[in-house]
C-alpha positions, 0 to 999 in steps of 0.5 A: 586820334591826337591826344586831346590835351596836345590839341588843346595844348596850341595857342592858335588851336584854341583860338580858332576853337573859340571862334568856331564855338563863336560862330555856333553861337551865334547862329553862322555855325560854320567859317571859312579859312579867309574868315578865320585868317580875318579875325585870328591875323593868323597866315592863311597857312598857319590857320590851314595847318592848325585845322588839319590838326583839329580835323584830325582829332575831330574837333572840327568837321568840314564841309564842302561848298563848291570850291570853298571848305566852311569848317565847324565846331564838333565839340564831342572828342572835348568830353574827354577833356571835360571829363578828365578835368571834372575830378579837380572841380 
């Protein structure tokens, strides 16, 4: 698995990170790369590149739904981070 931190580590990455969050809030818990290239104005390559990278570091699961992918947040690899960055509260 990728180092959390070098995950972190991209603008865009954190970006669709919080859109993901977003979406879990807010009861859709899952988006699809056309959704995400909407509200990012990310190509569609780029945001496919980043979420292969989040899938990667298990960050973000993925679920098939017919020819479509619906990607969701999967937040637990992120208490490493929490956790590394709790001895400087």
């Amino acid at each position: 698995m990728s180092d959390i931190f070098d995950v972190l580590a991209d603008d865009d990455r954190r970006t669709i990170l919080f859109l993901l969050l977003d979406a879990q809030i807010n009861g859709s818990a899952e988006m699809s790369v056309s959704d995400l290239v909407a509200k990012t104005g990310l190509t569609q390559p780029t945001v496919s590149k980043q979420l292969k990278v989040l899938r990667e570091a298990g960050v973000a699961g993925v679920r098939e739904d017919g020819q479509h992918r619906r990607y969701h947040l999967e937040p637990g690899p992120l208490s490493e981070a929490v956790s590394w960055l709790s001895y400087f509260a």
